[in-house]
GUPALUM-40941 format. One record per residue (C-alpha): residue in one letter; x, y negated, z; residue number from 0. Coordinates in Angstrom, 3 decimals. Each point is the difference from the previous one (the first is absolute). Example, Ala and Ser with C-alpha at 12.3 -4.5 7.8 and 13.67 -1.06 7.14 Angstrom:
2
A, 12.300, 4.500, 7.800, 0
S, 1.370, -3.440, -0.660, 1
//
This chain:
505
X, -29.912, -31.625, -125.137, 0
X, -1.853, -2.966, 0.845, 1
X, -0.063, -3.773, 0.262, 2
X, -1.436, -2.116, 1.870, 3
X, 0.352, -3.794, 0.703, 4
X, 3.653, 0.224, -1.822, 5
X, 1.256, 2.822, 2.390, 6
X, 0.257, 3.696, -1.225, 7
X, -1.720, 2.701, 2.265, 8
X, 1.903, 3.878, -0.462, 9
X, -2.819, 2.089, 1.169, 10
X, 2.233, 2.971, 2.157, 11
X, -2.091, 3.267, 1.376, 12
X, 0.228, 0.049, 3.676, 13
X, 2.813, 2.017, 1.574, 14
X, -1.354, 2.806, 1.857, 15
X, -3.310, 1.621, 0.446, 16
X, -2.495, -0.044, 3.425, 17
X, -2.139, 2.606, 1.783, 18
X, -3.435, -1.164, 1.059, 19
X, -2.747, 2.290, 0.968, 20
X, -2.354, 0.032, 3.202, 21
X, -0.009, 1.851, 3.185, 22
X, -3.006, 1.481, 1.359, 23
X, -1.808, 2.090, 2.978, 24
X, -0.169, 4.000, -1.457, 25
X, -2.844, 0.008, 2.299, 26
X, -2.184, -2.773, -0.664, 27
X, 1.592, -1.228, -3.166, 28
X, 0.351, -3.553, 0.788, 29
X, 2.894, -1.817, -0.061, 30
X, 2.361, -0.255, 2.780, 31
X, 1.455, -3.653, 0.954, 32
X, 3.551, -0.604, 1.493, 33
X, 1.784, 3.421, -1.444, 34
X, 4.095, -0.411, -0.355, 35
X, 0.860, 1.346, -3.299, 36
X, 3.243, 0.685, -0.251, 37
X, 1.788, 0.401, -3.001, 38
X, 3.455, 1.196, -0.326, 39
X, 2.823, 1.248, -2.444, 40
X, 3.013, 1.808, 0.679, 41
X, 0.441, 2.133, 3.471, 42
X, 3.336, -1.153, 1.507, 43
X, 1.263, -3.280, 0.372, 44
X, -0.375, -2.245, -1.826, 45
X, -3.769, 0.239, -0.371, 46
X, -2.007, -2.133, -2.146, 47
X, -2.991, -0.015, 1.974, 48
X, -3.345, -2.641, -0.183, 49
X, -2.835, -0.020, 2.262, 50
X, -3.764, -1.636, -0.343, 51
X, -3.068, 0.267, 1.987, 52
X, -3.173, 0.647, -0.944, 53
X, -3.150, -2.887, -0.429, 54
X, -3.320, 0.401, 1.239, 55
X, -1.104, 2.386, -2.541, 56
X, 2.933, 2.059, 0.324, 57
X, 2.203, -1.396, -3.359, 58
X, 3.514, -0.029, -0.183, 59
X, 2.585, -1.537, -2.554, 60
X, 4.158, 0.085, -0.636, 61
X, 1.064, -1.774, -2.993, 62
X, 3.654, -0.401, -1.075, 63
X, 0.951, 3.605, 0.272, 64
X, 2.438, 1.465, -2.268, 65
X, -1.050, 3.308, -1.675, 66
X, 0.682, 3.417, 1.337, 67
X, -1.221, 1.718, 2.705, 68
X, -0.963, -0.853, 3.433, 69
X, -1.680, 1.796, 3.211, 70
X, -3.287, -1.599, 1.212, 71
X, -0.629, 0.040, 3.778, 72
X, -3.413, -1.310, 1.029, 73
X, -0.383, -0.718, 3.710, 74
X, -2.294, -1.296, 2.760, 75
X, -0.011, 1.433, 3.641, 76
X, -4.180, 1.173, -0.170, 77
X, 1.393, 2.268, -2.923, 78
X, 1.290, 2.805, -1.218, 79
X, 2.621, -0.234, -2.636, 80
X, -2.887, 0.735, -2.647, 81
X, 2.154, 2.030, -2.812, 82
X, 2.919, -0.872, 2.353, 83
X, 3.457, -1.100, -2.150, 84
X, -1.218, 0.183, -4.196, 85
X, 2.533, -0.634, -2.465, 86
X, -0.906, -2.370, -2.933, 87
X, 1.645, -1.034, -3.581, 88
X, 0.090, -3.484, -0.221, 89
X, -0.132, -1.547, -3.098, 90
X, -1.690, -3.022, -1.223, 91
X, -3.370, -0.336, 2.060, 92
X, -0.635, 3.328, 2.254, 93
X, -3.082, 0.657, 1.515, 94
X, -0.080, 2.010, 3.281, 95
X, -2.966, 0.320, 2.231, 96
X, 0.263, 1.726, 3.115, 97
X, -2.180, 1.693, 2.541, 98
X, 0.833, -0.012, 4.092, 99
X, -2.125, 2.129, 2.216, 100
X, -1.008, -1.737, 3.032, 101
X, 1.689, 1.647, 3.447, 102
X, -2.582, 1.818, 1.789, 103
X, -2.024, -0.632, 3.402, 104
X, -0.495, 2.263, 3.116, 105
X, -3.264, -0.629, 2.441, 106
X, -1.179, 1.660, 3.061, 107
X, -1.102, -0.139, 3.252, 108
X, 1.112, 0.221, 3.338, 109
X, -2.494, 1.453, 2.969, 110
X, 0.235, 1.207, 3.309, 111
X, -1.018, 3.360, 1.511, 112
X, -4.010, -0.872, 0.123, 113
X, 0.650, -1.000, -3.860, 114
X, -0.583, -3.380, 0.493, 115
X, 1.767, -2.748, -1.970, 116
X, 3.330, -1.680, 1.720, 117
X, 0.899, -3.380, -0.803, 118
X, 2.831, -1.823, 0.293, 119
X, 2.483, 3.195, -0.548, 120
X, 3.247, -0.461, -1.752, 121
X, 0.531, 2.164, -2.721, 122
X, 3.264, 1.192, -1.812, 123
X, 0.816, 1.144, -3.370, 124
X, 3.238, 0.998, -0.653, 125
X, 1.243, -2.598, -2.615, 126
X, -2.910, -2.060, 0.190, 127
X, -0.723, -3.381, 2.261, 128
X, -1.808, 0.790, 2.895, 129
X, -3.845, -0.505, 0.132, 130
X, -2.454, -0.149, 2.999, 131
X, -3.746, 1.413, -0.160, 132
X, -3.068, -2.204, -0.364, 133
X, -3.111, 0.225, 2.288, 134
X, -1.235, 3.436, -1.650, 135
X, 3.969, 1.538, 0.708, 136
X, 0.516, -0.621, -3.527, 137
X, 3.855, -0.559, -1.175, 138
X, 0.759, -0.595, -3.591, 139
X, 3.456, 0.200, -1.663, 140
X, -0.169, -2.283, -3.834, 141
X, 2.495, 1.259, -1.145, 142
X, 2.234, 3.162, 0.674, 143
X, 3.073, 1.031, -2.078, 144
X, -0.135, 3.879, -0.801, 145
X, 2.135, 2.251, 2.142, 146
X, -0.572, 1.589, 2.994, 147
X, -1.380, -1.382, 2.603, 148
X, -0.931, 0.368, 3.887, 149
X, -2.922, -2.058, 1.647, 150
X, -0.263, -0.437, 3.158, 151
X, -2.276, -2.549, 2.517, 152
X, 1.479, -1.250, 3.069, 153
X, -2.458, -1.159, 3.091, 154
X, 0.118, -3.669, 1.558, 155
X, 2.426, 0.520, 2.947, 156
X, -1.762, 1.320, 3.176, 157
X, 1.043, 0.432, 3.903, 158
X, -0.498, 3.693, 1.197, 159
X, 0.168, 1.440, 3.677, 160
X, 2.556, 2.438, 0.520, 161
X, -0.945, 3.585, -1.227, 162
X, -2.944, -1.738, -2.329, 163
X, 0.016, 0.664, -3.722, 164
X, 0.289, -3.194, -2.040, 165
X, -0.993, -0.707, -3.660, 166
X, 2.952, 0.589, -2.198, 167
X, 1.041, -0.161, -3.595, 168
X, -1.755, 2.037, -1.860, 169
X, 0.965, 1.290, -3.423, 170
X, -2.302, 1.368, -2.972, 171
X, -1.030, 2.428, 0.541, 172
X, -1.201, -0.680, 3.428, 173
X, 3.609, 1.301, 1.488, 174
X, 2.118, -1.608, 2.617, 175
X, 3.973, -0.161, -1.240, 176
X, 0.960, -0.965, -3.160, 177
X, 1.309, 3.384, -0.399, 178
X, -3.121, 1.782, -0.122, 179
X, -1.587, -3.006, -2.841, 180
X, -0.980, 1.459, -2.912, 181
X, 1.787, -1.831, -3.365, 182
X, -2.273, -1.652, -2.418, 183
X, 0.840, 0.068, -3.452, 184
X, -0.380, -3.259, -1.487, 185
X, -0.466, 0.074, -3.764, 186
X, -1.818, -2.151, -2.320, 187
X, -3.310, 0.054, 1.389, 188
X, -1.772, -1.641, 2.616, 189
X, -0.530, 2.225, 3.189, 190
X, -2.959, -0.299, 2.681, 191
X, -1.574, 1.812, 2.688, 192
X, 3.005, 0.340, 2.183, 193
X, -1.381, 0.042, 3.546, 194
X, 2.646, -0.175, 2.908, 195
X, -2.111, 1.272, 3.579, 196
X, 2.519, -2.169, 3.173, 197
X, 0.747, 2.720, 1.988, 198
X, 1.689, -0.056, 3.774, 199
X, 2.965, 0.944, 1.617, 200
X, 2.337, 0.411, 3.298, 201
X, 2.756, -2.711, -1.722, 202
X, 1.222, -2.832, 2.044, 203
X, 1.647, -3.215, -0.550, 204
X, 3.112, -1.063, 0.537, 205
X, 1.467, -3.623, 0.546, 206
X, 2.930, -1.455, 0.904, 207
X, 2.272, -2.663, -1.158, 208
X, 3.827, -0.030, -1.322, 209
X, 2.747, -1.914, 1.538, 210
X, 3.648, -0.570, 0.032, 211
X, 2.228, 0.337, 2.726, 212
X, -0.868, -3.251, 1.655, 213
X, -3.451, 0.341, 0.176, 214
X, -0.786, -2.005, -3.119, 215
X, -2.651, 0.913, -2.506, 216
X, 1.403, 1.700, -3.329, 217
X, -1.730, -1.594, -2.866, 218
X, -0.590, 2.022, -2.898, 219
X, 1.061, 3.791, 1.599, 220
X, -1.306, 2.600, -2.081, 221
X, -1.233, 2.439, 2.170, 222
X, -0.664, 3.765, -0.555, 223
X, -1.831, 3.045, 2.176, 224
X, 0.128, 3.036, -0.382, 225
X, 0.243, 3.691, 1.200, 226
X, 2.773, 2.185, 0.428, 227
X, -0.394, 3.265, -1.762, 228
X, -1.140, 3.046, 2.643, 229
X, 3.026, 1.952, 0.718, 230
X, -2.131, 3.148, 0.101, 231
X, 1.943, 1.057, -3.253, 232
X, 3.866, -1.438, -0.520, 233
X, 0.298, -2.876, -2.669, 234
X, 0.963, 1.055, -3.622, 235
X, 2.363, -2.239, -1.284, 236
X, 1.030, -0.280, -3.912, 237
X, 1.191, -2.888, -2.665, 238
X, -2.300, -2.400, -0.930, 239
X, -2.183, 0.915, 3.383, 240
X, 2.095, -2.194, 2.412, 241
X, -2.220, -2.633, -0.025, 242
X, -3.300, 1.398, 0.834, 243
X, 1.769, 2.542, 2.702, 244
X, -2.197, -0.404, 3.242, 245
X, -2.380, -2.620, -0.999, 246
X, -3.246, 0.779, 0.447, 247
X, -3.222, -2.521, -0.165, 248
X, 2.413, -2.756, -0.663, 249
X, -1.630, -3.510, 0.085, 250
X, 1.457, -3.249, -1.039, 251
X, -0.676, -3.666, 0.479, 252
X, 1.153, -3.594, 0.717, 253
X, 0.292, -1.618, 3.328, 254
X, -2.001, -3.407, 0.770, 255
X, 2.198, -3.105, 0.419, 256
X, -0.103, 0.734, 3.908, 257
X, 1.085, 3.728, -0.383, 258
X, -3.175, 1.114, 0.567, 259
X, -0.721, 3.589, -1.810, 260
X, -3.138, 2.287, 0.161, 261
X, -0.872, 3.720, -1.662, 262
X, -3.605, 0.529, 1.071, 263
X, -0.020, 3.412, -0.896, 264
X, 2.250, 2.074, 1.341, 265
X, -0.940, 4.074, 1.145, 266
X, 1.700, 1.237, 3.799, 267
X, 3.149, 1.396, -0.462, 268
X, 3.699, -1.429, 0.259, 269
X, 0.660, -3.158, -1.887, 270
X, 3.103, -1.892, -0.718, 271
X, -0.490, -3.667, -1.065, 272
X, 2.774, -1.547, -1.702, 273
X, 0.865, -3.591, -1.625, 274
X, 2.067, -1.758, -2.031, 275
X, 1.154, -3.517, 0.657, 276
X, 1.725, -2.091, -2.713, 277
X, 2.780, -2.530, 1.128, 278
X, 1.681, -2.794, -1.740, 279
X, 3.326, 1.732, -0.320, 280
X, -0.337, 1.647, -3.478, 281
X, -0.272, 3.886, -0.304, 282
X, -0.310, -0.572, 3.950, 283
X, -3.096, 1.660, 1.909, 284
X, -1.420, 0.586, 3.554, 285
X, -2.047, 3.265, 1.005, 286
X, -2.014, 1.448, 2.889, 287
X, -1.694, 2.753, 0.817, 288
X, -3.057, 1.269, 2.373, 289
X, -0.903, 3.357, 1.472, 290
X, -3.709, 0.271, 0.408, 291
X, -1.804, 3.255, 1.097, 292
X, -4.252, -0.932, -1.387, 293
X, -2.227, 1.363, 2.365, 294
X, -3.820, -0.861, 1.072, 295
X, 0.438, -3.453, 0.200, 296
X, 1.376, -3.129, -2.530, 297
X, 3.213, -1.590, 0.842, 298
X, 0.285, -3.523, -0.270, 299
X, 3.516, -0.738, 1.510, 300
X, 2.513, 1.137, -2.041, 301
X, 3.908, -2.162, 0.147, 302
X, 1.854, 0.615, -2.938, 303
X, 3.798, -1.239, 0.376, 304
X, 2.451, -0.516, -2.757, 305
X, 3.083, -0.084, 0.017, 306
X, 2.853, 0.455, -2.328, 307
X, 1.612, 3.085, -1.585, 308
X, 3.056, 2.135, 1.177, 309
X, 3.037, 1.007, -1.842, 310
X, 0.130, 3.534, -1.525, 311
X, 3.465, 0.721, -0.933, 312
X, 0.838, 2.296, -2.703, 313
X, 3.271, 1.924, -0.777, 314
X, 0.694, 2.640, -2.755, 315
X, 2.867, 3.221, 0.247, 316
X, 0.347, 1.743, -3.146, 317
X, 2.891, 1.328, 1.140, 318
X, 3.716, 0.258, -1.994, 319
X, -2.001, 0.104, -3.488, 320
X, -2.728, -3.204, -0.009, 321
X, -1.505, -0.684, -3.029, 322
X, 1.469, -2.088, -2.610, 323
X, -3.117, -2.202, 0.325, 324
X, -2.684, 0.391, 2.366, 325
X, -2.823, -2.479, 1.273, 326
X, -0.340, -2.394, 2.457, 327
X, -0.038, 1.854, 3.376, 328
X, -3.150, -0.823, 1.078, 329
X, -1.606, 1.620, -2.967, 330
X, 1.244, 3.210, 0.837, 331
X, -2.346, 0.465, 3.509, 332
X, -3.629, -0.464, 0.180, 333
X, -1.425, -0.665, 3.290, 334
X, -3.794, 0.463, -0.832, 335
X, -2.416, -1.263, 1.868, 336
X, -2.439, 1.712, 2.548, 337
X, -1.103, -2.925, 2.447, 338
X, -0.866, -2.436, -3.060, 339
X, 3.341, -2.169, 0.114, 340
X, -0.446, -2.493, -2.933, 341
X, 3.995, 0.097, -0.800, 342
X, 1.088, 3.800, 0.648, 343
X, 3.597, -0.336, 1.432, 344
X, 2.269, 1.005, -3.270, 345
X, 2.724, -2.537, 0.641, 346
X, 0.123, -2.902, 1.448, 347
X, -2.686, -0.993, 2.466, 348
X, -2.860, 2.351, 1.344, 349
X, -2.846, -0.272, 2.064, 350
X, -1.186, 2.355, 3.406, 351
X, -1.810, 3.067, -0.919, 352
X, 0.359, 3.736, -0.940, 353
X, 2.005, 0.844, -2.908, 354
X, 0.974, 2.996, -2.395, 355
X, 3.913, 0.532, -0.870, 356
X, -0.377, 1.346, -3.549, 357
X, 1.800, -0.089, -3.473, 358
X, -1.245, -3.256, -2.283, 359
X, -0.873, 0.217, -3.281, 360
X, 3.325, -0.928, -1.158, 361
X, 1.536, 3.083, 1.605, 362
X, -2.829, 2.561, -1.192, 363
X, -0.139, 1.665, -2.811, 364
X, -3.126, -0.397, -2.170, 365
X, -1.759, -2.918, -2.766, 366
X, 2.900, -2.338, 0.977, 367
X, 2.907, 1.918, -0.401, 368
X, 2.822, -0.218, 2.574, 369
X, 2.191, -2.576, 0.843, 370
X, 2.345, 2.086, 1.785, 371
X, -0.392, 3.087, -1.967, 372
X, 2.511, 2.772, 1.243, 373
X, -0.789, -1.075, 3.867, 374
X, -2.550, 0.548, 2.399, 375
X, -0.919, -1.695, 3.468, 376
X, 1.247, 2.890, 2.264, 377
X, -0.165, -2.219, 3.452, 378
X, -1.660, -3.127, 1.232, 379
X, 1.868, -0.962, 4.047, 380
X, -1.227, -1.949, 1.964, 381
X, 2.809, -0.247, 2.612, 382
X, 0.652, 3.864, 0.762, 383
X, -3.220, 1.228, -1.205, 384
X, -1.137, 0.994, -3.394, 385
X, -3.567, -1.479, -1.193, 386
X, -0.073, 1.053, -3.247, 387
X, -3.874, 1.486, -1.145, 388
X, -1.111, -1.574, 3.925, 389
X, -2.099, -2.478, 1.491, 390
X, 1.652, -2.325, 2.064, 391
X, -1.273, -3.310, 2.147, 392
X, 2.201, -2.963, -0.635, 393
X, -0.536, -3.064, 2.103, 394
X, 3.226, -2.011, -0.431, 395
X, 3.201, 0.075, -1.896, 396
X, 1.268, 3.105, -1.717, 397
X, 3.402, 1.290, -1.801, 398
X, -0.991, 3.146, -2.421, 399
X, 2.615, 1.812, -1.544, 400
X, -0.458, 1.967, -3.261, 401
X, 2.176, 3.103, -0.601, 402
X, -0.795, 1.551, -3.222, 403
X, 1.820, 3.007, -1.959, 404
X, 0.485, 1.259, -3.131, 405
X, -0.601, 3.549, -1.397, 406
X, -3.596, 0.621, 0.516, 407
X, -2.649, 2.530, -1.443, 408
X, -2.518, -0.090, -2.219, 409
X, -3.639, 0.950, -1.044, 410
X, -0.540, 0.606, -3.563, 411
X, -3.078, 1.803, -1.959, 412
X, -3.362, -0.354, -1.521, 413
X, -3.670, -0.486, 0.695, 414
X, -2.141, 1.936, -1.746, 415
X, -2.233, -2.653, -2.098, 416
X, 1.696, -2.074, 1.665, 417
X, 0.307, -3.173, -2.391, 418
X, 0.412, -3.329, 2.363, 419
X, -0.460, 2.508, 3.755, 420
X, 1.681, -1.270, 2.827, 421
X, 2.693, 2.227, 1.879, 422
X, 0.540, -0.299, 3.627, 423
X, 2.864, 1.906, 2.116, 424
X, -1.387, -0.631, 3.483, 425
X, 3.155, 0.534, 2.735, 426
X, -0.841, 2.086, 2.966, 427
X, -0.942, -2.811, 3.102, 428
X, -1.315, -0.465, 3.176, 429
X, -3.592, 0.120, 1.428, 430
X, -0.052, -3.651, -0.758, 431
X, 1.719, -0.615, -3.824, 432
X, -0.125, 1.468, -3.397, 433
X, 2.483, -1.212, -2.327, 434
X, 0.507, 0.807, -3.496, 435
X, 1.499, -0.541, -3.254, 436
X, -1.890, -0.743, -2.971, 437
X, 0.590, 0.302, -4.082, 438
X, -2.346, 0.174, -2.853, 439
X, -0.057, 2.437, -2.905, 440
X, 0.702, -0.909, -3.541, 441
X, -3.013, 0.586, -3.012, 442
X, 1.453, 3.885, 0.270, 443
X, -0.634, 0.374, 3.684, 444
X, 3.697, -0.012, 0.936, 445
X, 1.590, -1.424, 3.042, 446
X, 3.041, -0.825, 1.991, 447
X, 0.435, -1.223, 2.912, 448
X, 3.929, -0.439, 1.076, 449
X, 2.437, -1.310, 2.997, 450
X, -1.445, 2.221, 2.752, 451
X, 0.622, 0.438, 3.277, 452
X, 0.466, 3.893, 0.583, 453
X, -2.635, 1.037, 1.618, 454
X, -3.544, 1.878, 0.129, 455
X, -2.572, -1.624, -2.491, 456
X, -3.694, 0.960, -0.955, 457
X, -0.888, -0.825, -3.065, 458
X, -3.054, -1.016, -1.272, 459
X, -1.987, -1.838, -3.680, 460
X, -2.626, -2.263, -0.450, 461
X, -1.515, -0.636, -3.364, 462
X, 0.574, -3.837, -0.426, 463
X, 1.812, -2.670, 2.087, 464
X, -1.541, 1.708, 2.877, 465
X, 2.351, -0.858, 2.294, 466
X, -0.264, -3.647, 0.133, 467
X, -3.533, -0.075, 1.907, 468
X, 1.055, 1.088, 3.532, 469
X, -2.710, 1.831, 1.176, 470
X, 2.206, 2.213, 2.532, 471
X, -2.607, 2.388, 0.883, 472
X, -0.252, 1.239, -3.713, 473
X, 3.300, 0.317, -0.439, 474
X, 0.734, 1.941, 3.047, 475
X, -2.830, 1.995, -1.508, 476
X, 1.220, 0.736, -3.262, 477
X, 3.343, 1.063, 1.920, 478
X, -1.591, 2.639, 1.823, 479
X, -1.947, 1.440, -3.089, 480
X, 2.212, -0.940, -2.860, 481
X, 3.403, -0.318, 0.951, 482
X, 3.434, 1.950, -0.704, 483
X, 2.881, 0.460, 2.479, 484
X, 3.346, -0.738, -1.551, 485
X, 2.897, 0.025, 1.621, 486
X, 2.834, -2.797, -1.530, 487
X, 3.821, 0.537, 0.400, 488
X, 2.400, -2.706, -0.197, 489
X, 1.554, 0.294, -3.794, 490
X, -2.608, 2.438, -1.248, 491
X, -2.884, -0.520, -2.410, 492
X, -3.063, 1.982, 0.517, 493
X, -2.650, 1.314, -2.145, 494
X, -3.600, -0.599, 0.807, 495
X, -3.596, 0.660, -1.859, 496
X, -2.919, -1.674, 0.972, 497
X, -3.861, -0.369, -0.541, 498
X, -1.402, -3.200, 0.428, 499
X, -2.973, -0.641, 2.867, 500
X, -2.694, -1.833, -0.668, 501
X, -0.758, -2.792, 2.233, 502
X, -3.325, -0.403, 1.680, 503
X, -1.845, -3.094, -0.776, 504
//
C-alpha cells in the first residue's frame, strides 16, 4: 500500500492475461500487415470472441482476456490459413506467433496455331478473377486458392461467313469444350508454363432478345441454351437425377436491360432457348421458350415471349383405406423436366414443355424414407389415359389424378462388398424411358427396397452413390452387362444377391 499526496493507492494485478505474438510470410519470413486474428472461446452461442489486425510488421495484441482456452484464427484473403485453427492456454501474457503461407500464382501463355503470342485474350480460372494477356500472350493469375481448377481463354468476338470456322474458347490443354479441359490441381505452389494454343471451330452465335406478351423488353430474364439429349438411346430416369434429365451443354446468363441475349458459341444441332422473367407479384414469374435448329450460319433474330404459367391440378385416390397422414398432394408426383422448364409442373402452375410422370422422392423408397409407406403410385390419368413412367407435352392447363394402392412387393438382399453401393430396380419401358427405383446398402452391404409395383425389374449395383450422376449411356451399359431380372409380386418379398459394378471414370 501506498500514499501519495494524502490519498492511498491499493496496487491490484490486472484481471486477465493477453496474447501477443507476430504474424509472418512462411515463405519469405517477413511480416505480414492487415491479418484478422481472431480469437475466440466457447463454440456455441454465446461466444466470447475478440478480433485485432495486424501492424505493418505483422504484430498483434488482445489484452483483457480471462484465462482458459481459446482457438486462434489468423486470416487475410492472399493466404492460406498458415497452421489453420491452433488452440492456446491463456494465462497471464501468452505469446503466439504464427506463420501464413502466401496463396499461390498460375502464369502462361496464350498463342495461336503459327505459335505466335495473342493479346488481348480473356482468360478464365475457375474461382479466380478473370485476367487478359499482355503483348507477349502472357496472363498471370496473383493469387489462386488451391482446388481444382479449369483454364480456359476466350477470343475477342469475331463475325464468320456461313460454313467458316471461327476462333472459339479454348481450354488447357488446347481442347475446345469444357468437357474435354484437363483439371489443374492447385496446391500450395506457384504453377507456370501453362500454354493454351486458340483453336477453331464450326460454332455459331446466337442472338435474340426476350419479351413479354406486349412486345415490351423483359429486364433482367435469365436466359438458358441448351441441347436436348439424342434420343438414339431412351432416357434413364432415377431419384436425385431429375434435374439434370435431358440437359445437355446447358448455358446460363442474364439478359441486357433491353432483352437483348447472346451465346456466341453454340455447335449445329437442335437448341431450345428458354428464359425466365421476374414480375412484381411475389412468387409470380413469366417464361418463354425458342426452338432453334444451328446450322451453317449465325442467327441473330431470335423473339422470346413470356408469358405466364398454367394451372396443373392435382388429385390423390387411395382408395377406401388412405393413410392416416400423408403429404401434400403435389409432393406425391414429379413431373421432371426434359425441355429445361425452370418450375417443373408438381402442383400448382407449370410451364410448356415435355415432361416425365414419375414417383417423387416422397413416394420412393430409399435415403428419405417414405411418407406414404404401405402405398405405391399405381396410376397417373390424365383424362382417360394413363401417363404414369411417360413423356407427355403440356401446353396449357392440366387435371392429373393419382391412384395409388397398397400391398406391393419388395426387393431385399446384399451386395457383395457392398458397404455404401447403390441399388437400382430399373422397370421394363419403352424405346424412349428407363425408370427405376433406387436404395442404398447399409455398412454390411444389405438392401431393401419396398412399395413396388408388380412387375418385371432388372437389377443392378454400383459401388458408391453412383446413381446420382446421370450419365444414361453407362447405366444402360451396366444393365446389359451387370444386371439381374427379378420378377416382383404384389405382397411378396424377394430375395436377391448382387455384385457391385464398377463405374468407368
Amino acid at each position: 500500500m501506498r500514499k501519495l499526496a494524502g490519498v492511498f493507492l491499493l496496487c491490484l494485478p490486472l484481471i486477465g492475461g493477453s496474447i501477443e505474438g507476430r504474424v509472418t510470410n512462411r515463405v519469405t519470413g517477413a511480416g505480414i500487415e492487415g491479418v484478422s486474428v481472431n480469437v475466440a472461446k466457447g463454440f456455441g452461442p454465446p461466444v466470447e470472441s475478440h478480433q485485432v489486425l495486424t501492424g505493418a510488421t505483422g504484430m498483434y495484441r488482445i489484452d483483457d482476456l480471462p484465462d482458459g482456452e481459446y482457438m486462434v484464427l489468423p486470416h487475410k484473403y492472399e493466404f492460406l490459413e498458415g497452421q489453420g485453427q491452433l488452440k492456446v492456454k491463456v494465462s497471464g501474457e501468452t505469446r503466439l506467433d504464427l506463420q501464413m503461407s502466401p496463396l499461390p500464382s498460375l502464369r502462361g501463355r496464350v498463342l495461336d496455331d503459327d505459335d505466335k503470342p495473342v493479346e488481348g485474350i480473356t482468360v478464365k480460372l475457375t474461382g479466380a478473377v478473370d485476367t487478359v494477356t499482355d503483348e507477349n500472350g502472357t496472363f498471370l493469375f496473383e493469387t489462386v486458392m488451391p482446388g481444382s481448377r479449369t483454364l480456359c481463354a476466350i477470343p475477342k468476338p469475331q463475325e464468320a461467313a456461313p460454313d467458316e470456322e471461327r476462333l472459339v474458347t479454348t481450354c488447357y490443354p488446347s481442347v475446345v469444350g469444357k468437357d474435354r479441359a484437363l483439371e489443374i490441381k492447385v496446391a500450395d505452389t506457384d504453377l507456370f508454363g501453362f500454354e493454351i494454343r486458340l483453336r477453331t471451330a464450326p460454332l455459331r452465335l446466337v442472338r435474340g432478345v426476350v419479351v413479354d406478351a406486349d412486345g415490351n423488353p423483359e429486364q433482367n430474364a435469365t436466359v438458358v441454351l441448351y441441347q436436348r439429349a439424342s434420343q438414339a438411346e431412351p432416357l434413364v430416369i432415377l431419384p436425385f437425377v431429375f434435374s439434370s434429365v435431358g440437359q445437355v451443354n446447358e448455358e446460363h446468363l442474364l439478359a441486357g436491360d433491353d432483352g437483348s441475349f447472346e451465346f456466341p458459341e453454340v455447335a449445329e444441332g437442335d437448341w431450345l432457348v428458354r428464359a425466365l422473367a421476374p414480375t412484381h407479384e411475389p412468387e409470380s414469374l413469366r417464361e418463354g421458350v425458342a426452338a432453334l435448329k444451328v446450322g451453317r450460319s449465325d442467327i441473330k433474330d431470335v423473339q422470346i415471349h413470356t408469358s405466364a404459367g398454367f394451372p396443373i391440378d392435382i388429385s390423390a385416390d387411395f382408395g377406401d383405406s388412405p393413410p392416416a397422414k400423408a403429404p401434400p398432394i403435389p409432393r406425391l408426383v414429379n413431373l421432371a423436366s426434359l425441355d429445361g422448364q425452370f418450375l417443373p409442373g408438381s402442383g400448382g402452375e407449370g410451364f410448356a414443355g415435355r415432361y416425365f410422370v414419375g414417383p417423387s422422392l416422397t413416394v420412393l423408397a430409399g435415403p428419405g424414407g417414405n411418407e406414404v409407406a404401405g402405398y405405391y403410385l399405381a396410376a397417373a390419368m390424365m383424362g382417360n389415359n394413363d401417363v404414369l413412367g411417360q413423356v407427355v407435352d403440356l401446353s396449357g392447363p392440366i387435371s392429373l389424378k393419382l391412384i395409388f394402392k397398397n400391398g406391393g412387393g419388395s426387393v431385399r438382399g446384399t451386395v457383395e462388398n457392398g458397404e455404401n453401393a447403390s441399388v437400382a430396380l430399373m422397370a421394363d419401358g419403352g424405346s424412349t424411358v428407363r425408370f427405376g427405383f433406387w436404395g442404398m446398402c447399409n455398412p454390411a452391404g444389405e438392401f431393401a427396397i419396398s412399395d413396388l409395383p408388380p412387375g418385371e425389374y432388372t437389377a443392378v449395383a454400383l459401388k458408391g452413390f453412383g446413381f446420382a450422376s446421370g450419365r444414361d449411356a453407362e447405366i444402360l451399359s451396366l444393365l446389359a452387362s451387370n444386371g439381374r431380372r427379378v420378377k416382383v409380386e404384389a405382397g411378396a418379398s424377394v430375395q436377391l444377391d448382387l455384385r457391385a459394378a464398377q463405374p468407368q471414370p
